[in-house]
C-alpha positions as CSV (number, residue, x, y, z in Angstrom):
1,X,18.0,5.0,5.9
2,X,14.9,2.9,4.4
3,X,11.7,3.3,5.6
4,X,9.5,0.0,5.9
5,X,6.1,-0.2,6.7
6,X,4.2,-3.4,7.0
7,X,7.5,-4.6,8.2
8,X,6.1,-7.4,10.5
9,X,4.5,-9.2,7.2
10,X,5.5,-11.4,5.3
11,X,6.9,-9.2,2.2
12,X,8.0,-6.1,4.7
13,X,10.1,-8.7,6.7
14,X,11.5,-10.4,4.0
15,X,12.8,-7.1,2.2
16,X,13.9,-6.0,5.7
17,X,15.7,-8.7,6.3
18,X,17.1,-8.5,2.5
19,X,18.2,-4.7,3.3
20,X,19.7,-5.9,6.7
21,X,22.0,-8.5,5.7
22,X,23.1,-6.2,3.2
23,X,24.4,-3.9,6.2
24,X,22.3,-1.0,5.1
25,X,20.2,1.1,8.2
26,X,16.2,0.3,8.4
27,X,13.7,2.4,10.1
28,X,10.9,-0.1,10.8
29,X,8.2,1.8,10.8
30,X,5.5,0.1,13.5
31,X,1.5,0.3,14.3
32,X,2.1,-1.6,17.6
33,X,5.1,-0.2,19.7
34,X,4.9,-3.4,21.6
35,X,6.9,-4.8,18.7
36,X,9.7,-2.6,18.6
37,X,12.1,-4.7,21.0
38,X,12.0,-7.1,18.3
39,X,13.2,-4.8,15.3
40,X,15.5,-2.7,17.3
41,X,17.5,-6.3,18.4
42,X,17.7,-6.6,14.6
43,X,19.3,-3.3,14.1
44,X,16.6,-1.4,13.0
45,X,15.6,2.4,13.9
46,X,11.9,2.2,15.1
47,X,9.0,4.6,14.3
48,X,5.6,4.7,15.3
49,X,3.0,5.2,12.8
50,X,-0.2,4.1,11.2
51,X,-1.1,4.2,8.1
52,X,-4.2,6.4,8.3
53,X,-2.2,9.1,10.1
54,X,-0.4,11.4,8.0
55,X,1.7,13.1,10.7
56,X,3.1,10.4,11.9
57,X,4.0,9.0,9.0
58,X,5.7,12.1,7.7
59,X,7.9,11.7,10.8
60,X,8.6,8.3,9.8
61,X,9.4,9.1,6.4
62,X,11.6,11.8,7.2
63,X,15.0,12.0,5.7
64,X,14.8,8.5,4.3
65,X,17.2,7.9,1.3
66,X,13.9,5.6,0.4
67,X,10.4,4.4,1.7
68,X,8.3,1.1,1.0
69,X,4.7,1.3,1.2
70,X,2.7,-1.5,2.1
71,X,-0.7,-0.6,1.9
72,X,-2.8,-2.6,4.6
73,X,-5.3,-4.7,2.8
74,X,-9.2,-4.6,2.9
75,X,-10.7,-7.8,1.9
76,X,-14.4,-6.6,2.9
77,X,-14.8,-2.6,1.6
78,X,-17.7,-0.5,1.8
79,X,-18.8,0.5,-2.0
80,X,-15.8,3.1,-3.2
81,X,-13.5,1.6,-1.2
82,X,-13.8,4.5,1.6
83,X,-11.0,2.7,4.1
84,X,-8.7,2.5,1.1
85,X,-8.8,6.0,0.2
86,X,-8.4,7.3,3.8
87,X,-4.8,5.5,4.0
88,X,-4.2,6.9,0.6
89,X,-4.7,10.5,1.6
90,X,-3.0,9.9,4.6
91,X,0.3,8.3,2.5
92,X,0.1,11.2,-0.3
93,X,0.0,13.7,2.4
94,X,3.1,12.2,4.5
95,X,5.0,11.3,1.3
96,X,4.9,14.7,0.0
97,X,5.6,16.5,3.4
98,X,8.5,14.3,3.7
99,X,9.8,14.2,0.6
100,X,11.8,11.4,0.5
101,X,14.6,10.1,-2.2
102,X,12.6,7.4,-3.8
103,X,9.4,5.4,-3.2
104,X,8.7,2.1,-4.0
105,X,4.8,0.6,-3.2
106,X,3.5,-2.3,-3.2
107,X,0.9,-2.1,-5.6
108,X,-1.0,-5.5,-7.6
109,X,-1.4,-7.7,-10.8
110,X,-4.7,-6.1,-12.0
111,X,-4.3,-2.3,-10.8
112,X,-4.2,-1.4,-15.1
113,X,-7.8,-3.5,-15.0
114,X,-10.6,-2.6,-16.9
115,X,-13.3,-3.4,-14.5
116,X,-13.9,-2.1,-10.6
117,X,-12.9,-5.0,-8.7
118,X,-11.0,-5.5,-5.3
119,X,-7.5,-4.5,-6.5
120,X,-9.3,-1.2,-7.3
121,X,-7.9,-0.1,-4.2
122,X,-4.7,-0.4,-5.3
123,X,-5.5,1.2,-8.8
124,X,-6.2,4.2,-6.6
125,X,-2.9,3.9,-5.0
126,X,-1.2,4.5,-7.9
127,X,-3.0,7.5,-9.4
128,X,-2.4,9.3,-6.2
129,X,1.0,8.4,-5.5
130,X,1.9,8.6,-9.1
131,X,1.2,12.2,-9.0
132,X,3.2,13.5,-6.5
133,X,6.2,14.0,-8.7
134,X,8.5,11.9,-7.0
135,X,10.6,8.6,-8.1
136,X,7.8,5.9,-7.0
137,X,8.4,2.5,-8.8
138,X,5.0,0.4,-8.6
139,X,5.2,-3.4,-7.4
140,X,2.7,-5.1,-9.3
141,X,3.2,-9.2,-8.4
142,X,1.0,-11.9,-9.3
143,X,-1.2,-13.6,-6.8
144,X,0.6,-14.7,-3.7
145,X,1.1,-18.6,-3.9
146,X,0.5,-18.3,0.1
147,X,-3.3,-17.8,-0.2
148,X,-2.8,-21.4,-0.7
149,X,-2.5,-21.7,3.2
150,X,-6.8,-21.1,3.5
151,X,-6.5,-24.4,1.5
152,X,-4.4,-26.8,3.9
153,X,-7.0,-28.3,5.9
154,X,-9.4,-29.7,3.4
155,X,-5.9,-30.8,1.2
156,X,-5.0,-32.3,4.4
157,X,-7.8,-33.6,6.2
158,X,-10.3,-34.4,2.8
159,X,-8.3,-34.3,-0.3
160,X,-9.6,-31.8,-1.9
161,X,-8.3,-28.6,-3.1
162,X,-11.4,-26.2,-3.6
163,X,-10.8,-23.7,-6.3
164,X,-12.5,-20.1,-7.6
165,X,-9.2,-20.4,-9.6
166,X,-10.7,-21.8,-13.4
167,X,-10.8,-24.5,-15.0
168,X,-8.3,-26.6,-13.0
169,X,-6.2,-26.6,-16.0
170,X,-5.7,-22.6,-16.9
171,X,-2.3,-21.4,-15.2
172,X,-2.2,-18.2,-13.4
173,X,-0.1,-15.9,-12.5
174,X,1.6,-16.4,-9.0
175,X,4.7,-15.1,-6.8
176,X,5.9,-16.0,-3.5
177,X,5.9,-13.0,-0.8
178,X,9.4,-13.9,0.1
179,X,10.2,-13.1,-4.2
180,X,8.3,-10.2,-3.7
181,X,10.1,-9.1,-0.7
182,X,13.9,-9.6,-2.2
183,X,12.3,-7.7,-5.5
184,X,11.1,-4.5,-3.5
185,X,14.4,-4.7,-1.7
186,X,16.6,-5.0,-5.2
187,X,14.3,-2.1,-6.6
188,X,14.7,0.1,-3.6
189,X,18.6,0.2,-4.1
190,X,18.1,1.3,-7.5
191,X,18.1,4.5,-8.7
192,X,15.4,5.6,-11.4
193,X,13.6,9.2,-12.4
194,X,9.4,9.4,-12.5
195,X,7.3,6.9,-12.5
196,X,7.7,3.4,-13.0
197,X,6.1,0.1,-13.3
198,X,7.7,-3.4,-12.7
199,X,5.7,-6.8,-12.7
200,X,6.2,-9.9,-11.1
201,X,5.8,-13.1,-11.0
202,X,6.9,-16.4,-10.1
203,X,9.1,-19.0,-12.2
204,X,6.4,-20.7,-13.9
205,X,2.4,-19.7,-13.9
206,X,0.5,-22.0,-11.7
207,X,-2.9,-23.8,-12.3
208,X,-5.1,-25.3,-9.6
209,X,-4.4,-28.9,-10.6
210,X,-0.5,-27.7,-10.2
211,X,-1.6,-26.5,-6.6
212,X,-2.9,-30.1,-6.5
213,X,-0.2,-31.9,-7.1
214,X,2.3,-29.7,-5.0
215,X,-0.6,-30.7,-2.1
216,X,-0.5,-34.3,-2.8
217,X,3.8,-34.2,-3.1
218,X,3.9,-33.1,0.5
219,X,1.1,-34.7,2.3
220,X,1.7,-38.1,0.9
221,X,-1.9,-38.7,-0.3
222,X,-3.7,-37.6,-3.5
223,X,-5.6,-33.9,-3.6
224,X,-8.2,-33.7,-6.3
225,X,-9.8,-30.4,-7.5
226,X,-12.9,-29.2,-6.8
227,X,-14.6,-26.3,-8.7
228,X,-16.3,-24.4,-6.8
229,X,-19.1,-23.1,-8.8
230,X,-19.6,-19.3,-9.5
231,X,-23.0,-19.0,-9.1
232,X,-22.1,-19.9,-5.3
233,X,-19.8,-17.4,-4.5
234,X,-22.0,-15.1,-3.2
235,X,-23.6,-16.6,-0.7
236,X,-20.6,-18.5,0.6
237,X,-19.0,-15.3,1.1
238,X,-21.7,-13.8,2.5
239,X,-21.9,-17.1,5.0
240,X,-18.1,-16.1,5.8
241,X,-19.3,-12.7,7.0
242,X,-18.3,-10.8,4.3
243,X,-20.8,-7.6,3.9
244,X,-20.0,-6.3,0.4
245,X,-19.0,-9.6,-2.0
246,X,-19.2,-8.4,-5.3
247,X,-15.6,-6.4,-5.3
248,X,-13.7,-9.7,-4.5
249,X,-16.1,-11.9,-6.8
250,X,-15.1,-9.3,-9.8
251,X,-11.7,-10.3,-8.7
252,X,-11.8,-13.7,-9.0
253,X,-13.7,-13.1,-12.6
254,X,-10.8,-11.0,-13.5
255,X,-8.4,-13.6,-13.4
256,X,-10.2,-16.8,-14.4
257,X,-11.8,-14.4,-17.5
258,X,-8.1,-13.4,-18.5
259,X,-9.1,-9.4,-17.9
260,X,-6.5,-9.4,-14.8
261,X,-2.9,-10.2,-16.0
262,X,-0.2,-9.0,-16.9
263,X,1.1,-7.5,-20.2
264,X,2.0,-10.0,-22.8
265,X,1.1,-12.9,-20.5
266,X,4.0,-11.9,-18.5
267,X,7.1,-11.7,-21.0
268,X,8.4,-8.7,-19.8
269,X,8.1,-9.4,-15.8
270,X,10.1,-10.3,-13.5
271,X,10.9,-13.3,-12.6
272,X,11.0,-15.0,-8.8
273,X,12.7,-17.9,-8.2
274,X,10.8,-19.7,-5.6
275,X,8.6,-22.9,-6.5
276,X,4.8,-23.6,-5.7
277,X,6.4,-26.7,-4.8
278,X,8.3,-25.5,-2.1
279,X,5.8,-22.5,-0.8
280,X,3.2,-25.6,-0.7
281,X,5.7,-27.8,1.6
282,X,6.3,-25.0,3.3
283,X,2.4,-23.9,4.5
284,X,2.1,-27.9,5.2
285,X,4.9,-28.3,8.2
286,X,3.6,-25.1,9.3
287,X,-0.2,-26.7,9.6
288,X,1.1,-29.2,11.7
289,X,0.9,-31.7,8.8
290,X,3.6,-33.8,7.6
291,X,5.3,-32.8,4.4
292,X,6.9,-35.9,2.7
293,X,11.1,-35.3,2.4
C-alpha cells in the first residue's frame, strides 16, 4: 500500500493516478472526508488526516510499503517559518511512529540554498526528515511551469506577460506537476538505502520571453514582456495582502541571481518530458480563452 497525501493536487493526483493504472493499492490520505467518495470510486483506501496532526497521520502511514509527502505550502510565513515547522514536527513524529518501508517528499529546487528565502521551509524539511534513519528520497523539481496560470489574464486580455523572472532572456529552471507527479510515482517503486536526492526538471529550461511566445502560440495574438522592476516588489506584494514579503522576494532573487539552481546547471537531473508549450495551451482553454490548434 502507498500512502499519498496532498492527493487532490495536482502532483499527488497525478502520481496517484500513475500508481493506479499501474494496479498497485493507494491509501489517499485526506484533510476533507467530504472527498473521499471520489477516491474510494477510484480504488483507493481512504484515510483522514492533516498534516499538523501527528496521530492521525501515523494511522495513515501505518503499514505502508511507502508514503509521499506533500508538504502544504505557505506562501505568506511569519519570520522562522513557525507554520512550516509545526507540519514538520507533526510528519517526523508520524513518520517515525509508523515506520514505513520508504519515503519519498516533495521537497524544492533551492532547499541546498545559501540564503533564507521561501523554500527555506522546505530546507527544514529535509534536515528533519533526513534524520530519521529511514529510506527518504528528496524531490527537488524546478519551478512549476503552472505558476504561469497567475499570468493568463493580462497574456490574454492585454498582451503582456509580467515577469519577476530576469532579464527576459535568462532560462530557468522549470517542470510540469504532471512530470513531477509520474517522477515521485517512478521513485516510490524503487528501492534505495538512506538518504537520497533527485532533481528535476523539465526538457528544456525556460525564459520569460519563451513563456511569451508559448502565450502568443495559443492565444493567437502577440505577448510581450514586461519587467517588473525589483525595487517594486515590495509593495506590490504588500498591496496583494501579503504580511511578511521579504522571504518570497529572496526567492525570486535566488533564481534571477543564479544562487537557486540546481547542480551543474542541471546535467545530472532528471528530465520531464512535458513542454511549456503544451502546459501554456493547457492553462489557456482552462481560462476560458481560446488556444489556437
Amino acid at each position: 500500500m502507498y500512502a499519498i497525501t496532498g492527493i487532490t493536487g495536482k502532483v499527488g493526483s497525478a502520481l496517484a493516478r500513475s500508481l493506479l493504472a499501474a494496479n498497485l493499492p493507494v491509501r489517499a490520505v485526506l484533510r476533507d472526508a467530504a472527498k473521499a467518495a471520489e477516491w474510494r470510486a477510484r480504488g483507493c483506501d481512504v484515510a483522514i488526516a492533516e498534516m499538523d496532526d501527528a496521530a492521525s497521520l501515523a494511522a495513515s502511514f501505518r503499514d505502508a510499503e511507502g508514503v509521499f509527502i506533500l508538504p502544504p505550502s505557505e506562501f505568506d510565513p511569519e519570520p522562522g517559518f513557525p507554520e512550516a515547522r509545526r507540519v514538520i514536527d507533526a510528519v517526523t513524529k508520524a513518520l517515525s511512529d509508523a515506520h514505513p518501508a520508504k519515503v519519498v517528499c516533495l521537497s524544492t529546487i533551492g532547499a541546498d540554498a545559501p540564503h533564507e528565502n521561501l523554500l527555506t521551509q522546505r530546507t527544514l524539511l529535509e534536515q528533519a526528515v533526513g534524520g530519521l534513519g529511514l529510506p527518504v528520497t528528496f524531490l527537488r523539481p524546478g519551478w512549476f511551469m503552472e505558476n504561469a496560470q497567475w499570468d493568463v489574464p493580462a497574456a490574454r486580455d492585454e498582451g503582456v506577460l509580467r515577469s519577476f523572472l530576469q532579464p527576459a532572456d535568462k532560462s530557468f529552471p522549470m517542470v510540469a506537476t504532471q512530470d513531477v507527479g509520474h517522477t515521485a510515482a517512478a521513485l516510490l517503486r524503487e528501492d534505495w538505502s538512506g538518504t537520497r536526492i533527485v532533481e528535476l526538471e523539465g526538457p528544456a529550461r525556460v525564459s520569460p520571453n519563451a513563456i511569451a511566445r508559448a502565450f502568443a502560440a495559443a492565444l493567437g495574438h502577440p505577448v510581450s514582456v514586461e519587467i517588473v522592476p525589483r525595487e517594486t516588489w515590495e509593495v506590490l506584494f504588500r498591496a496583494q495582502g501579503s504580511r511578511n514579503p521579504l522571504p518570497r522576494i529572496r526567492m525570486i532573487d535566488g533564481f534571477n541571481e543564479g544562487w537557486i539552481d540546481f547542480a551543474n546547471e542541471g546535467r545530472a537531473a532528471r528530465k520531464g518530458v512535458t513542454t511549456i508549450e503544451s502546459v501554456i495551451a493547457d492553462l489557456v482553454k482552462a481560462s476560458g480563452g481560446k488556444a489556437v490548434a
